[in-house]
Structure formats: structure tokens, C-alpha cells
N, C-alpha and C positions, 0 to 999 in steps of 0.2 A: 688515487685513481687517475689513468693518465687521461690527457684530452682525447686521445684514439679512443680510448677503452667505451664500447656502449653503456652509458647510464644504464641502473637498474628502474625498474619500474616500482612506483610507491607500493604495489602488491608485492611484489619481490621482496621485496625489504621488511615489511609486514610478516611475509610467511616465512621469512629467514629467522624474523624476531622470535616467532612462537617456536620454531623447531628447535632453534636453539636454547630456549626456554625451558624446553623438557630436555635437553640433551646436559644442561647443568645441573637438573633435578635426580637426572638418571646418576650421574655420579656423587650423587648426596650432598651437593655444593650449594645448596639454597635451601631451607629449611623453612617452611610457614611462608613467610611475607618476605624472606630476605634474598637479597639478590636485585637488580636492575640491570637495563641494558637502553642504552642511546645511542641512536644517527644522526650525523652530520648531513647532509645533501647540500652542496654549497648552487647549486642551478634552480630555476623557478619549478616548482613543487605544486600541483593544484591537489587540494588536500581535502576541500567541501565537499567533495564527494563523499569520501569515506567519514570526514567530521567535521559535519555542519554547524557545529554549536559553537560560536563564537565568546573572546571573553580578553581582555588588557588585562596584562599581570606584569609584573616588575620580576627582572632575572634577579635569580640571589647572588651572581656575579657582574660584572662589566664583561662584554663580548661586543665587542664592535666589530672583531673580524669577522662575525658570523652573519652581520646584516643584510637583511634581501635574503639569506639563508634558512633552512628549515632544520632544526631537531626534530626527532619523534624521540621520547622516552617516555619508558612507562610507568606506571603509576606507583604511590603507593599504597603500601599494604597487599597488591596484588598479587597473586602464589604463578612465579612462573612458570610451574605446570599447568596451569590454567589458561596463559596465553594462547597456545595453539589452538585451545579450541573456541575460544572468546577474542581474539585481538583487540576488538575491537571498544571494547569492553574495558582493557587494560594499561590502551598507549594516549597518546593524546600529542599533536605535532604542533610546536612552537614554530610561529612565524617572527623572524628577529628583524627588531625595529632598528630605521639607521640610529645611529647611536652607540647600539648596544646595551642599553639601560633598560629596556620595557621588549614585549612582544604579544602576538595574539597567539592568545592557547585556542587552539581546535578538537572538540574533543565529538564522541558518537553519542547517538541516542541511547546508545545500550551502556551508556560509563557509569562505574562502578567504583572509582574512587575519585575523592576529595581534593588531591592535589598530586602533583608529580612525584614522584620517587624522593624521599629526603635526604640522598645523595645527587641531586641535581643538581648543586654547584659544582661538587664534583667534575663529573661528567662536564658541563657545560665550560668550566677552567680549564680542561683537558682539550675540549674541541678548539678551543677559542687560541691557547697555546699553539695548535698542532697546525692551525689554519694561518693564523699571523708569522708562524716563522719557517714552516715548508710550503705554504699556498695550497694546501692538501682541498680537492673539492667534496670529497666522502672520508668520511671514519665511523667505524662502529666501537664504541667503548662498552665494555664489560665489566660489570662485578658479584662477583661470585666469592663462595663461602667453602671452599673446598678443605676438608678437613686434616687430611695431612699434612699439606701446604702449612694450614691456623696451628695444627699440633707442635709442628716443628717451631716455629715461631715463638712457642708458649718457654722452648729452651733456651737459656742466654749462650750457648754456643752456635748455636744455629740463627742467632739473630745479626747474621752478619751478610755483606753480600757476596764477596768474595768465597763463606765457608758455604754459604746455602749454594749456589752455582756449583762447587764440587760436586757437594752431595748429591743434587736432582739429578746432571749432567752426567755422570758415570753410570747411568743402569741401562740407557735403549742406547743403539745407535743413532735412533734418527733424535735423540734430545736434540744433539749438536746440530741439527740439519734443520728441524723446525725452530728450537730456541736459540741462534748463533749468539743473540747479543744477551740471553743470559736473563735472570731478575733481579731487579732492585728490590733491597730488603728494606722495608723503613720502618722506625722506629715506633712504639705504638701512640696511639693520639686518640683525642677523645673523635669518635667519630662525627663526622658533617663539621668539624671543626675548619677555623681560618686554620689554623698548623697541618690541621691533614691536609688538606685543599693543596697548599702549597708544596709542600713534600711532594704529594702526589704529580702535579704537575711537573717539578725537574725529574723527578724519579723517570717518567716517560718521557720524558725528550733523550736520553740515553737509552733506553731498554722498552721493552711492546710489552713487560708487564712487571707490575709493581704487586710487591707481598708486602699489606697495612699488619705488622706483627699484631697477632692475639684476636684478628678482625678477617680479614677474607685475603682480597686477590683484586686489581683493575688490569683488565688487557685492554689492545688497542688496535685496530687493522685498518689500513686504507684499501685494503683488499673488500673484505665483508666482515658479518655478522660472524658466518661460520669461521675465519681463520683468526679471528678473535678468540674465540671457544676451542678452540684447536690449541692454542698455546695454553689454556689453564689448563686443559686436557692432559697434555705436557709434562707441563709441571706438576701438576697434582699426580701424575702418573709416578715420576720421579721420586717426590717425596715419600710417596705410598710405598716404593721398594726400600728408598732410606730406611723407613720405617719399621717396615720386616724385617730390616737388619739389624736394627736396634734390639728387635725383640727376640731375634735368635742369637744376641749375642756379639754381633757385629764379623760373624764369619764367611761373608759373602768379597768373594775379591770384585766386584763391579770391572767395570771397563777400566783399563790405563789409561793414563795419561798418551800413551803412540796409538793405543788404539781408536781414542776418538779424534788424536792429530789426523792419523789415516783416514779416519771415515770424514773428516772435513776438506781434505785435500782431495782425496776422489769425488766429492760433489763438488766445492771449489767454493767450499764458504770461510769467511772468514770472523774470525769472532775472539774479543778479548781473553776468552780462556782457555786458548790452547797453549798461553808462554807457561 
């Protein structure tokens, strides 16, 4: 987010969290309790307002870029169709101690879980990455369970990321124009592991969303909440036509290779898979 650009407001951010909560529910990409979502706010953040309740917790990562910095992510076990109408209930906003070692969890009166999402290192590896090596002062990271996307995955020829980018990337025009720089496919891992963590983080310093094979989806936006949820949208969109064609047999011509050159060249985006 640039220095021009107005900060969002902590309610802003909040009611992004919960709409877009029910916006990855509505495409069946979080099931029960699964699924998370986190923000970065790298400026001073007064947060007692909304959650008074104070408490010193240790990061399950090092983040020292994030110090003076606030996360909000939310909880778990909490069904992110439930956010919109409970926020408050669901999220809980870490204040990051200098260091990077420790922070104060802030949570409401009305909370409802136990501890933060058990993809928080996740999440928090990702910010910590994205802030230390582009000075980024907002990011919203995503994870979501979209089931094309995971099916596809589940095949060793689609576990690649040059073949998975074909595939998504040939059925809309605007693939090319929302996803230019494509997904990293990675390889599967035991989830909340040190191996994902780290995949995951190079996976996004190249690409705004990474596919954990056999597991979900992380996006990433320094835009907002919504243009995070806009690329699984995307892709899982993608997959889902793949998919259809799988099942009829594979007799859909999708877009060319000149066709989606041309629809990159008329918006003037660029992106590694138009060679």
C-alpha cells in the first residue's frame, strides 16, 4: 500500500475480514473450522477498543519486521461463515514486540476461541518475508480450501507449476489479467509444518498464491482483504473448467496460447506464461 494511499480503518478491515469469510464459504473453499485469514497493518493501530483483553504470547515464528506492527488473525476452530456476523468473536489483533520474539494478543469480550488459527506461523512467516524484503506496510494473506484447485492437486500431472498455470490460465480471459504472475504449485507437506512454512514463504515471493498439493490454497494482496479472495476466486474458477473437461473427456479447446497473448498485450500486463 503506497504512502499516498489512505490507510484503512481497523473497522474496515474487520468487515473486509468477515465478507470475505462468507465469500470463501459461498464457493465451498472452507469446510467446518478450515480456512484462516490475516492482516499486516505496519502503522500504530489502537485496538482496545474493539479488544480489551489483554495477554503476552510468544510468535511460533521470529518477525522482527513486523515490530511496532499489528496482525489481526483469526481464530481457531472458528467457521468463517460465522465471521460476518460475530467478528468479533473470531479475530484477535497481535501487537509485535521489538524483537520479534513475543507480542500482546488482544482479544473481545465476546471470544470464542482458544488460540489463533494453527496456521499462524504460516501467515505470520509470509508477512514477516513480504515486509523485510519489499517494506510492504499492509498485506492480507488468505487460506482457503477450494476444492478444484485440492482435486487437481490430488493428480501427479497436475502437481506441477508450470502444467497447473496452463491448465487454470486457458479458460477466462481475465485469468491472465487478474492472475499475470500465475501459482506456485508445492509439493505436499505435513500441514503447520517447518517444510510448509518455508515452501510456502519462497513460493510467494514469486507468485500472490501458492497451491499446498492435497491441502488448500495461501493468497496475498497488499491491495486488501478482497483482492486476496479474488485470486483464489480465480483460480479455483480455472481449475473448476479444467475440471469439467476432464469429465467430458477433455474436448473443450480453451483459450490459445495468441489468444491470451492478445488479451495481455491489450491490458499491458506482463507475465511469465505468455512464452
Amino acid at each position: 500500500m503506497s504512502a499516498d494511499h489512505p490507510k484503512p480503518t481497523l473497522d474496515e478491515i474487520i468487515e473486509q475480514i468477515g465478507e470475505c469469510g462468507a465469500r470463501i464459504c459461498e464457493i465451498d473453499a472452507s469446510e467446518a473450522g478450515a480456512g484462516n485469514i490475516s492482516v499486516y497493518m505496519g502503522w500504530d493501530v489502537e485496538v482496545r477498543r474493539h479488544f480489551p483483553n489483554a495477554e503476552e504470547i510468544e510468535l511460533p515464528v521470529p518477525a522482527p519486521a513486523l515490530a511496532g506492527g499489528t496482525v489481526l488473525a483469526t481464530g481457531s476452530g472458528r467457521r468463517l461463515r460465522q465471521i460476518e456476523q460475530e467478528p468479533l468473536a473470531a479475530i484477535g489483533a497481535v501487537k509485535i514486540h521489538e524483537g520479534g520474539l513475543t507480542g500482546t494478543l488482544y482479544t473481545s469480550n465476546t471470544r470464542k476461541f482458544a488460540r489463533l488459527t494453527s496456521e499462524f506461523n504460516s501467515h505470520l512467516a509470509v508477512h514477516q518475508d513480504q515486509v523485510e524484503r519489499r517494506g510492504v506496510d499492509f498485506q492480507a494473506v488468505v487460506h482457503a480450501q477450494p476444492p478444484h484447485l485440492t482435486y487437481l492437486s490430488h493428480i501427479p500431472a497436475y502437481r506441477d507449476t508450470a502444467r497447473m498455470n496452463a491448465a487454470i490460465l486457458r479458460w477466462e480471459p481475465e485469468s491472465i489479467v487478474s492472475l499475470s504472475q500465475g501459482i506456485a504449485v508445492l509439493p505436499f507437506f505435513v500441514p503447520g509444518s517447518e517444510e510448509m512454512g518455508t515452501a510456502n514463504v519462497e513460493g510467494l515471493r514469486d507468485f500472490e498464491i501458492t497451491l499446498w498439493s492435497k491441502h488448500g490454497t495461501m493468497s496475498r494482496s497488499d491491495i486488501s482483504v478482497f483482492r486476496a479472495v479474488d485470486r483464489v476466486e480465480y483460480a479455483e474458477t480455472g481449475a473448476k473448467y479444467e475440471y469439467m473437461d476432464l469429465v467430458a473427456g477433455g474436448r473443450a479447446e480453451g483459450l490459445t496460447k495468441k489468444e491470451i497473448s492478445d488479451v495481455a498485450t491489450t491490458f499491458d500486463i506482463d507475465s511469465p506464461w505468455l512464452a
